[in-house]
TIVEX-469300 format. One record per residue (C-alpha): residue number from 1; z negated, y, x negated; residue in three letters. Coordinates in pm, 1 decimal, m for minus. Layout:
REM TIVEX-469300
    n         z         y         x  res
  NUM         Z         Y         X  ALA
...
***
This chain:
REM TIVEX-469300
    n         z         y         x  res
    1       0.0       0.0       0.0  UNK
    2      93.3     318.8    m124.0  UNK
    3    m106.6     655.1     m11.5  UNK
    4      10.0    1007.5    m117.1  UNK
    5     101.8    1346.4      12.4  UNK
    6     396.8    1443.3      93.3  UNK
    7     471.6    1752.8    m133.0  UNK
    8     700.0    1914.4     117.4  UNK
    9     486.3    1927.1     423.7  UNK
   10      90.6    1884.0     243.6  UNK
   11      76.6    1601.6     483.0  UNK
   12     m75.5    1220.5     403.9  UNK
   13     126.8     968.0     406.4  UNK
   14      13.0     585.0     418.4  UNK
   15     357.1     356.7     310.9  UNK
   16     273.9     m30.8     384.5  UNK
   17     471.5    m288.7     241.7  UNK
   18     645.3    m513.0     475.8  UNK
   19     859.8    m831.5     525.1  UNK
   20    1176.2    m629.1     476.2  UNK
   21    1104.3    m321.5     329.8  UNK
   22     878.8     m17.3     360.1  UNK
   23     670.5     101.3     715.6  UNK
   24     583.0     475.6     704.8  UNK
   25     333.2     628.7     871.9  UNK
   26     130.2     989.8     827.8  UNK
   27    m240.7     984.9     795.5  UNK
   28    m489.1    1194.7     922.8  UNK
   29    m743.1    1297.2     606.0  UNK
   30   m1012.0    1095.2     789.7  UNK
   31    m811.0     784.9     779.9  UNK
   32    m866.6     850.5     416.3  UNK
   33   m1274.6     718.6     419.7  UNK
   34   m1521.8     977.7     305.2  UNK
   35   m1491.3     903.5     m84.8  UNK
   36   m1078.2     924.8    m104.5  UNK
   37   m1081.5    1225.8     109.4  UNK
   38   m1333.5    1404.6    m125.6  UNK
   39   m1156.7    1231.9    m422.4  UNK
   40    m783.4    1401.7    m333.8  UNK
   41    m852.2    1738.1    m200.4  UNK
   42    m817.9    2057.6    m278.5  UNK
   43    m482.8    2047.1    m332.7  UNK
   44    m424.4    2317.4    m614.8  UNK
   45     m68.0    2521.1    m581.9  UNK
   46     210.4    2374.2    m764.1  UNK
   47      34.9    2057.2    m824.0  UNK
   48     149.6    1674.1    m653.8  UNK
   49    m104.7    1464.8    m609.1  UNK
   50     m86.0    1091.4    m555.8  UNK
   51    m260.3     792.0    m497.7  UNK
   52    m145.1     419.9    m577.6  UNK
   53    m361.9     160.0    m428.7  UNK
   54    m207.0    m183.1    m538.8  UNK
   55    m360.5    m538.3    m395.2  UNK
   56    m294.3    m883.2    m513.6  UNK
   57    m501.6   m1202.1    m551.4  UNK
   58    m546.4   m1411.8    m901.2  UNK
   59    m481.2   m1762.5    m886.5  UNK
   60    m807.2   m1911.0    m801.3  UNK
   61    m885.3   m1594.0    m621.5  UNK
   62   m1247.2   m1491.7    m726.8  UNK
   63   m1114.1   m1174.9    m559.9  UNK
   64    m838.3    m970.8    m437.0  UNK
   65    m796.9    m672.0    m767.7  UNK
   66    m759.3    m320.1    m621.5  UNK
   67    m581.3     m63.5    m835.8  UNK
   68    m598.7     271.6    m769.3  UNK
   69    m351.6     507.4    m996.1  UNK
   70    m411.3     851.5    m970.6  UNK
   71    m125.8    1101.2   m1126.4  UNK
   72     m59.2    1497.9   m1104.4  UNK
   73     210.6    1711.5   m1209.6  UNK
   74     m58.1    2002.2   m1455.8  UNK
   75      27.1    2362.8   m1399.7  UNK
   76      88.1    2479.2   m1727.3  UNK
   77    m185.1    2682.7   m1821.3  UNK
   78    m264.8    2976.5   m2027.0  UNK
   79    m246.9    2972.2   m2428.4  UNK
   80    m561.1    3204.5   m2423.2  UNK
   81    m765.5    2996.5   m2245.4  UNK
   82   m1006.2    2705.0   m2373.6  UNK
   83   m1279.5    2524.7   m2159.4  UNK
   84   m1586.0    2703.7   m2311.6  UNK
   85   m1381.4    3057.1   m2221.4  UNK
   86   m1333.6    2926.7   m1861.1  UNK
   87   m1549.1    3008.8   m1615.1  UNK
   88   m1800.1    2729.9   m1443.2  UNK
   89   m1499.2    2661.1   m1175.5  UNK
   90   m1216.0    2643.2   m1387.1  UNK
   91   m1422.5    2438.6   m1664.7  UNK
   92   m1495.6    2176.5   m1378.0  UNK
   93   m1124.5    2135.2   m1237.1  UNK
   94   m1081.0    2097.0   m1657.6  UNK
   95   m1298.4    1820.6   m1689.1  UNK
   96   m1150.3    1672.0   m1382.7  UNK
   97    m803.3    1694.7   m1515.1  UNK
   98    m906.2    1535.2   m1853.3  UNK
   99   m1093.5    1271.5   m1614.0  UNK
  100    m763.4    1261.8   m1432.1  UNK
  101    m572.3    1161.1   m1716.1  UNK
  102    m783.8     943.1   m1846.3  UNK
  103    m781.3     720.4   m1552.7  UNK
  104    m422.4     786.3   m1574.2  UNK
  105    m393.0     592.9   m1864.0  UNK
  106    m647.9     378.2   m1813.8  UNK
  107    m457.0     267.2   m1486.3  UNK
  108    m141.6     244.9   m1690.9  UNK
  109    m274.2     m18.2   m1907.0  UNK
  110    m390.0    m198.8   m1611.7  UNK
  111     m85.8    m271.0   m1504.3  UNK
  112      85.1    m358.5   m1839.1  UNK
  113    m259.2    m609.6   m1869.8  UNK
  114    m406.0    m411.9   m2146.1  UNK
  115    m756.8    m395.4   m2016.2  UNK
  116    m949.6    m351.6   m2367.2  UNK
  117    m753.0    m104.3   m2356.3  UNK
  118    m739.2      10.3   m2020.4  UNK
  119   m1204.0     m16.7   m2064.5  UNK
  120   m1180.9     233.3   m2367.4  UNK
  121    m974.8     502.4   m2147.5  UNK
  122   m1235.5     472.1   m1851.2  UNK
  123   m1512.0     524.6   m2096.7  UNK
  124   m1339.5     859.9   m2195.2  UNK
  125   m1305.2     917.4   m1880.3  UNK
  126   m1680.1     866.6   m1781.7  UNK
  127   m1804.5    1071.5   m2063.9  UNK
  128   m1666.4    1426.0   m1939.3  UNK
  129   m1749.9    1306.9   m1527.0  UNK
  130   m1964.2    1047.6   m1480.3  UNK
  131   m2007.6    1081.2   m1118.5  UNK
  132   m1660.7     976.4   m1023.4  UNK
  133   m1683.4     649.2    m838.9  UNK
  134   m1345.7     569.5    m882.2  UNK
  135   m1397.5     542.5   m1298.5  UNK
  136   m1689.9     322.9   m1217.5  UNK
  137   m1526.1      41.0    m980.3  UNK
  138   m1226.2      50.9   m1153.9  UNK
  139   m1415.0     m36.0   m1508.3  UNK
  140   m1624.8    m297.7   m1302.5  UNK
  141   m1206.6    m439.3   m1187.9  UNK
  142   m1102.0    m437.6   m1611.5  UNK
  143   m1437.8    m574.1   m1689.1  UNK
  144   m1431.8    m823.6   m1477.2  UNK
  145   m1038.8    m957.8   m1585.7  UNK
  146   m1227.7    m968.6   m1937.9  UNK
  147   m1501.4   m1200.3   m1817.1  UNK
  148   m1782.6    m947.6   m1898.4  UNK
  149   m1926.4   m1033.7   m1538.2  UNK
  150   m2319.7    m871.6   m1643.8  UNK
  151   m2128.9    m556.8   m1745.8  UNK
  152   m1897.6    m567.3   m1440.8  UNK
  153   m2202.8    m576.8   m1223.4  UNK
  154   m2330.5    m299.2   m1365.0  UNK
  155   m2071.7    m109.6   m1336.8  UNK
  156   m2026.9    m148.4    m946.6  UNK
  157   m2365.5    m148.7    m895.1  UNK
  158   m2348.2     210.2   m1046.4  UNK
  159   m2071.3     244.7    m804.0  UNK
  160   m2245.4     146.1    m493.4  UNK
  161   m2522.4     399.9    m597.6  UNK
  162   m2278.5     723.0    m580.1  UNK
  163   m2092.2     578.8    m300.1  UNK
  164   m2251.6     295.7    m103.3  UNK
  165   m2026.0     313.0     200.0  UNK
  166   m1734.2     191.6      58.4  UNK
  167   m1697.6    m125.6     128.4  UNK
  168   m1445.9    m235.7    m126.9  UNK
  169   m1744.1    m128.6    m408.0  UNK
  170   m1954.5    m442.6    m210.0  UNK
  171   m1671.6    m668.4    m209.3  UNK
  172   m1629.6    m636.1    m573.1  UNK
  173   m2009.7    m647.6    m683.1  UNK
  174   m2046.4    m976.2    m488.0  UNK
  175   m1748.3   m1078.8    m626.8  UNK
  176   m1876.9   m1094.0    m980.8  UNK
  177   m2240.5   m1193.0    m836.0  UNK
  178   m2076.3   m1544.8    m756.7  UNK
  179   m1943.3   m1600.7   m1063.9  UNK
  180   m2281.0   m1513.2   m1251.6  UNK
  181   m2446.6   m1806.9    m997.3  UNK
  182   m2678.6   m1524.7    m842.4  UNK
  183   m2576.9   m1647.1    m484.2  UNK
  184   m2868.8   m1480.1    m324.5  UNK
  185   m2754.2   m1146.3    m492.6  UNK
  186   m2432.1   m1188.8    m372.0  UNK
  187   m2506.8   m1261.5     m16.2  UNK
  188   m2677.1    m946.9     m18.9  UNK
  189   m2368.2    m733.9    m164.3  UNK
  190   m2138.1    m943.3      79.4  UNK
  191   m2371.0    m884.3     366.7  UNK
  192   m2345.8    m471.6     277.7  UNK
  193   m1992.3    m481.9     269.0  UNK
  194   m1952.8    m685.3     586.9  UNK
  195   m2182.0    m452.6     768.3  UNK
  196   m1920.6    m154.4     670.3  UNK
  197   m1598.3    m413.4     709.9  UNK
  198   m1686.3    m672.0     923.9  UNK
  199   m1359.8    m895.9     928.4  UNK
  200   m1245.4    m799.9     564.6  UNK
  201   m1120.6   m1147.5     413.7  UNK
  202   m1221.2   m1086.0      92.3  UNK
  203   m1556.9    m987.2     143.2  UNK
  204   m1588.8   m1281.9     407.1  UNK
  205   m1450.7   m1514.3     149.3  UNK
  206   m1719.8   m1426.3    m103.2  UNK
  207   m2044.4   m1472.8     156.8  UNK
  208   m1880.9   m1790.1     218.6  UNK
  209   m1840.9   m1898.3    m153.3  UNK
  210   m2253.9   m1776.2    m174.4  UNK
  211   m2343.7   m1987.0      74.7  UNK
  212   m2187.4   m2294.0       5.9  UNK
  213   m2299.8   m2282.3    m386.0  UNK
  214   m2659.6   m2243.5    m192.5  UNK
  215   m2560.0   m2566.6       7.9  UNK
  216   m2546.6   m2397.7     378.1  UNK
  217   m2196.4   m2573.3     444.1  UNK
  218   m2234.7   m2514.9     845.3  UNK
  219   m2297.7   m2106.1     773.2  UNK
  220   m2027.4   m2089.8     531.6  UNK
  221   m1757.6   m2257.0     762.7  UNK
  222   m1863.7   m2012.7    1092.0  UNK
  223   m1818.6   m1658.7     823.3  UNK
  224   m1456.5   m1820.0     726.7  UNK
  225   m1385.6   m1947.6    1103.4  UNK
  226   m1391.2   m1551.5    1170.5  UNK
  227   m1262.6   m1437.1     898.2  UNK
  228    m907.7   m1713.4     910.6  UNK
  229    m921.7   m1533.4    1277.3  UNK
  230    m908.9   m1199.4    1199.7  UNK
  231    m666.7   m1296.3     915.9  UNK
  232    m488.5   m1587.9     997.5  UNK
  233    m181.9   m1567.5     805.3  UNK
  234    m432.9   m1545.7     474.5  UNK
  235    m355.2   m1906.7     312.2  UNK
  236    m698.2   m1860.3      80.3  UNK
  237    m942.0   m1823.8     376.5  UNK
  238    m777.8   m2192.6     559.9  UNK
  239    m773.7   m2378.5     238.8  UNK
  240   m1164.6   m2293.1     202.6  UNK
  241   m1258.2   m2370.6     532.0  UNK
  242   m1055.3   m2709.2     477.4  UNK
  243   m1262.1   m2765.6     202.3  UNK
  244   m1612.7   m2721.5     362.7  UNK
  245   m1488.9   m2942.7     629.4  UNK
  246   m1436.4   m3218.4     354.1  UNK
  247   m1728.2   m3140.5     196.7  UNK
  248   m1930.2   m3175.2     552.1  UNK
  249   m1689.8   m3519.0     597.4  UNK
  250   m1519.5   m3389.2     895.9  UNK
  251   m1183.8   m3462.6     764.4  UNK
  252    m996.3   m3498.4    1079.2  UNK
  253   m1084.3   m3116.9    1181.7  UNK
  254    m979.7   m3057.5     875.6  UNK
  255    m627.6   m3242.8     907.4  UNK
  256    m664.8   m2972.3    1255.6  UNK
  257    m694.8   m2708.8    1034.7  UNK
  258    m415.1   m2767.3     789.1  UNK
  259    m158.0   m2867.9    1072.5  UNK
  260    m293.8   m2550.4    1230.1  UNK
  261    m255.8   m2330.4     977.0  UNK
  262      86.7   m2405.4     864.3  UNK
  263     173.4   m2340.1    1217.6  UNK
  264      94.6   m1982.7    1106.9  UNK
  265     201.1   m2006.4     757.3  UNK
  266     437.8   m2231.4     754.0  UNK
  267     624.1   m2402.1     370.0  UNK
  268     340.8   m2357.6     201.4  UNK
  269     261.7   m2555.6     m84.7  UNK
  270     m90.6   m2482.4     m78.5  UNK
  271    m181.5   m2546.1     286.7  UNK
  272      66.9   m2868.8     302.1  UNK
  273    m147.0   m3032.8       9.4  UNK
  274    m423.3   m2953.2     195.3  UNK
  275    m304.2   m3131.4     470.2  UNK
  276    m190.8   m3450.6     196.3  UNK
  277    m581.8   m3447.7     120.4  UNK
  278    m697.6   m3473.1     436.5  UNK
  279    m431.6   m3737.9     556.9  UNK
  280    m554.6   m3894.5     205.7  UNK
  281    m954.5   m3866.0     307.1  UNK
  282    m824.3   m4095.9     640.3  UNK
  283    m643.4   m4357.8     455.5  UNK
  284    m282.8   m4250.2     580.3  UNK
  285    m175.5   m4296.5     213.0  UNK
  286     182.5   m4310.4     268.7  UNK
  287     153.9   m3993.3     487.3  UNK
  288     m39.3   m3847.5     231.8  UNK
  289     255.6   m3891.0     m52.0  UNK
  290     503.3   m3763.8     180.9  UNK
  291     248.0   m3414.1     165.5  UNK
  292     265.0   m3398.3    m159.3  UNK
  293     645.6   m3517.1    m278.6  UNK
  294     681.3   m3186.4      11.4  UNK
  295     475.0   m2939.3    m165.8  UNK
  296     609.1   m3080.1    m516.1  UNK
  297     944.8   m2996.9    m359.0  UNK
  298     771.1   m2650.1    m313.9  UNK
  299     581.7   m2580.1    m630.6  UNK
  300     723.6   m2828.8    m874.4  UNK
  301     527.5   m2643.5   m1140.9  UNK
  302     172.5   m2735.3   m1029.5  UNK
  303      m6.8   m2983.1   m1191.9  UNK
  304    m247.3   m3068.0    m977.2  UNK
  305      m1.0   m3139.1    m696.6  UNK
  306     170.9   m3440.8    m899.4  UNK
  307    m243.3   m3491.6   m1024.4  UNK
  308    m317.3   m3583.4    m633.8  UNK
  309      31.3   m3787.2    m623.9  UNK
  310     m42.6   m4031.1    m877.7  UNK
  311    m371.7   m4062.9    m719.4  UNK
  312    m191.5   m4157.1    m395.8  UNK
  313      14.1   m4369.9    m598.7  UNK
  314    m241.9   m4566.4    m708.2  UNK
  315    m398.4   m4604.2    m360.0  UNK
  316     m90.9   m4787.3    m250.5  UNK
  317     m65.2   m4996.9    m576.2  UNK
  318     229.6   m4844.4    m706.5  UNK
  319      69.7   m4753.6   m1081.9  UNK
  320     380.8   m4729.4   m1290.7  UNK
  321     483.8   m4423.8   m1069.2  UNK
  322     108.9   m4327.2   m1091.3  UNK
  323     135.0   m4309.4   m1470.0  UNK
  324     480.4   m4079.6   m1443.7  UNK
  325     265.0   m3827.1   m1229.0  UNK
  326     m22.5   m3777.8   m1470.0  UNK
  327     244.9   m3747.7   m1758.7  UNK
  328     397.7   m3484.1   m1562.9  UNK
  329      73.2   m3314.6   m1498.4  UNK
  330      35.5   m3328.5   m1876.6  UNK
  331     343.1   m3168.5   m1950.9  UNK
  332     285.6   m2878.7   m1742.4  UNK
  333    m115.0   m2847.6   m1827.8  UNK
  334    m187.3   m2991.9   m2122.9  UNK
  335    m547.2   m3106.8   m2236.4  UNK
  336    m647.7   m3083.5   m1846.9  UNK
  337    m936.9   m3333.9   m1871.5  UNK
  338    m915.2   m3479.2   m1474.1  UNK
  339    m552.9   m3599.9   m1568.9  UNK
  340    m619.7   m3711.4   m1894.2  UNK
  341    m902.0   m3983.2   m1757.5  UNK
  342    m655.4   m4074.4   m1460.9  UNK
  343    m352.6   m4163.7   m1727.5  UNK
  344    m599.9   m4357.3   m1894.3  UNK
  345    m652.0   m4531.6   m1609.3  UNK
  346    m340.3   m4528.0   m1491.9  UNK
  347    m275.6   m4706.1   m1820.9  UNK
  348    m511.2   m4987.6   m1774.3  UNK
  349    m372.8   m5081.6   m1453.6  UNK
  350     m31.6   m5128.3   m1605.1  UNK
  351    m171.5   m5316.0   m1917.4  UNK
  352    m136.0   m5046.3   m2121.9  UNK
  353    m513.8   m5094.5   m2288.5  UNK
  354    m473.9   m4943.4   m2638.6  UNK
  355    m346.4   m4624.5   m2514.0  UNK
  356    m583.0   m4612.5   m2220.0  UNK
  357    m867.1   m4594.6   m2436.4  UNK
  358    m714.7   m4290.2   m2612.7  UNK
  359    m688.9   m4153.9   m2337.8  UNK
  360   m1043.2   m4183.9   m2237.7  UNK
  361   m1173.0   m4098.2   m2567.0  UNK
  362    m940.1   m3758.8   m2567.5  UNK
  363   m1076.2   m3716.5   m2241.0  UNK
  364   m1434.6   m3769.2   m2354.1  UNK
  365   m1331.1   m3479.3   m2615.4  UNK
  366   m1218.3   m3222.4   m2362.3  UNK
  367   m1531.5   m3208.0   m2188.8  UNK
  368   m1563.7   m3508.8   m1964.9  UNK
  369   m1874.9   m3712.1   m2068.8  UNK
  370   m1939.0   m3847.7   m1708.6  UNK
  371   m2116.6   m4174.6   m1766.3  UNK
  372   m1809.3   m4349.6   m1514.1  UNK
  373   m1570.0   m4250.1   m1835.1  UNK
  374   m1856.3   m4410.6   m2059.8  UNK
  375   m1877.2   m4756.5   m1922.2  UNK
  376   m1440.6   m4746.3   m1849.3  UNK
  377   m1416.0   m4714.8   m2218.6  UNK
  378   m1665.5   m4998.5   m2295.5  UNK
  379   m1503.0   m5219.4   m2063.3  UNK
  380   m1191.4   m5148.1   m2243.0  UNK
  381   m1312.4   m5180.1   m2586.4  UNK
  382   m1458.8   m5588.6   m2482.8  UNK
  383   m1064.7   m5610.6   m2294.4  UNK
  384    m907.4   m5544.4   m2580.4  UNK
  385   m1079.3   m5769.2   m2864.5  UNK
  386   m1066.4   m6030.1   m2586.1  UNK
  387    m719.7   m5991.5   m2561.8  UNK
  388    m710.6   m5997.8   m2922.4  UNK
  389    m848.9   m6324.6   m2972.5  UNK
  390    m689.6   m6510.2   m2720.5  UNK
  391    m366.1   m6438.2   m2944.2  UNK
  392    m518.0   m6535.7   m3274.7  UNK
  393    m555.4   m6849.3   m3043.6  UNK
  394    m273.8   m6895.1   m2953.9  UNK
***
């Protein structure tokens, strides 16, 4: 979404992206919310000001990341002047513009997915105004993408604190809560931000991550029921409530669910593996496969769709086709631990012992030290010397 005025006629202008191009449509200053409206005027003379507000989601979604680029077209100003020569006014709307610019660059670097970078120009930016929430939230967004999540909570806590009805602020704090573990600290940031924005997905989908890392399945599915109905083209929201209903063993709601949901959104590789689990969680293995050959078909670059084939595969007996899948899954995410165990056993079934128990031992290396891998590579190790013996004996 893009939000500016319109240099011609001073008047705001809200341009939403859409299936086929752009949808136009002018904005009254309150449409704005209290902290853009007192973030973009005055208006000086001479001088365009804009705001770019861009949303996407990351892959595993820990949140949607909202941009917001602010740029201005500087009167040129007088060779005489300097900021200690400037009167208390003018000295402000000069520490403004260097905060301006600043952010300006800062945003810049955002986009390009410089974000050390992009953390050093908000700094600048904080040092000469330090009560602009916009520096704050944005330098919890960059610290976040760096994985600094204790900094990045600071930062929108300090946020919330100059501007605690924004509800986008809360959405972001709890966002980073979650991934910290502090679930009860994030239910309290999601519950703020719901109380300003009560159907916002985003904010909906982090209570409901909160409460099921706290184990309160039943809450977490009724927050995402009304959330997928307020949103229910969002793909994100359905494939979490799917997988609470697994997790609570209702699988054949969930099968509901999926069918239901690519109703709404429909060719989606997502959603229709979804629906391959849940056929899979029932035993329709052979319905199942057809799911995921479809979403393969869809998203022939994701590993973990031709991961949950070649576990299929090996449901129905069919293991050399099961090992194929896993070497697949290899190719395209090498080292991934889950696929290197199922190779291995993948292996095993086919006779393949030797390399199985690389397999497990590699997979043993990359993290997996379950005690199911331990005893799969002892059994292997006895296999194997049996097997040796009986062809000295032979």
């Amino acid at each position: 979404m893009y939000v500016g005025c319109d240099p011609n006629t001073s008047e705001w202008v809200c341009w939403l992206a859409v299936r086929d191009g752009w949808q136009e449509r002018r904005l009254l200053p309150a449409e704005l919310g209290p902290s853009w409206h007192s973030d973009l005027q005055p208006l000086s003379p001479g001088m365009s000001r804009y705001v770019v507000s861009v949303t996407g989601a990351p892959p595993a979604r820990t949140r949607a990341l909202e941009i917001r680029q602010l740029e201005r077209l500087r009167e040129p100003a007088a060779s005489s002047d300097s900021p200690s020569s400037q009167s208390p006014q003018l000295a402000e709307q000069h520490h403004s513009l260097e905060a301006d610019e600043c952010h300006r660059r800062g945003m810049t670097a955002v986009l390009a997915g410089r974000f050390d970078e992009a953390l050093q120009c908000f700094d600048e930016g904080l040092l000469v105004r330090s009560d602009w929430v916009r520096l704050w939230n944005d330098r919890g967004v960059v610290l976040e993408q760096l994985g600094r999540f204790d900094e990045a909570a600071a930062s929108y806590r300090r946020a919330t604190e100059l501007e605690p009805s924004h509800p986008r602020i809360w959405q972001g704090l709890s966002s980073v809560l979650v991934q910290l573990g502090r679930n009860e600290e994030s239910l309290a940031a999601s519950a703020r931000g719901l109380g300003l924005a009560p159907d916002d997905a985003d904010i909906g989908f982090n209570y409901a991550t909160a409460l099921e890392n706290l184990g309160r399945s039943i809450e977490a599915l009724d927050i995402l029921t009304r959330c997928s109905a307020a949103h229910p083209d969002d793909v994100g929201l359905w494939t979490f409530r799917i997988r609470v209903l697994h997790h609570l063993d209702r699988h054949a709601e969930a099968l509901a669910d999926a069918e239901l949901a690519l109703r709404m959104v429909p060719d989606n590789a997502s959603l229709i593996r979804a629906r391959g689990f849940a056929l899979q969680n029932l035993g329709r293995f052979e319905a199942a496969l057809t799911a995921y050959e479809r979403a393969i078909a869809l998203s022939p670059s994701d590993a973990m769709l031709w991961n949950d084939r070649g576990i299929v595969l090996a449901s129905l007996g069919r293991h050399s086709e099961e090992v194929a899948c896993y070497v697949e899954a290899l190719k395209l995410a090498p080292g991934d631990p889950q696929s290197t165990k199922n190779l291995g056993i993948a292996l095993a079934a086919v006779g393949r012992l030797e390399e199985a128990l690389r397999c497990f031992e590699d997979a043993r290396d990359l993290g997996d030290d379950g005690s199911e891998l331990l005893r799969a590579s002892e059994q292997l190790r006895e296999a194997i010397q049996k097997r040796a013996q009986t062809d000295r004996m032979s």
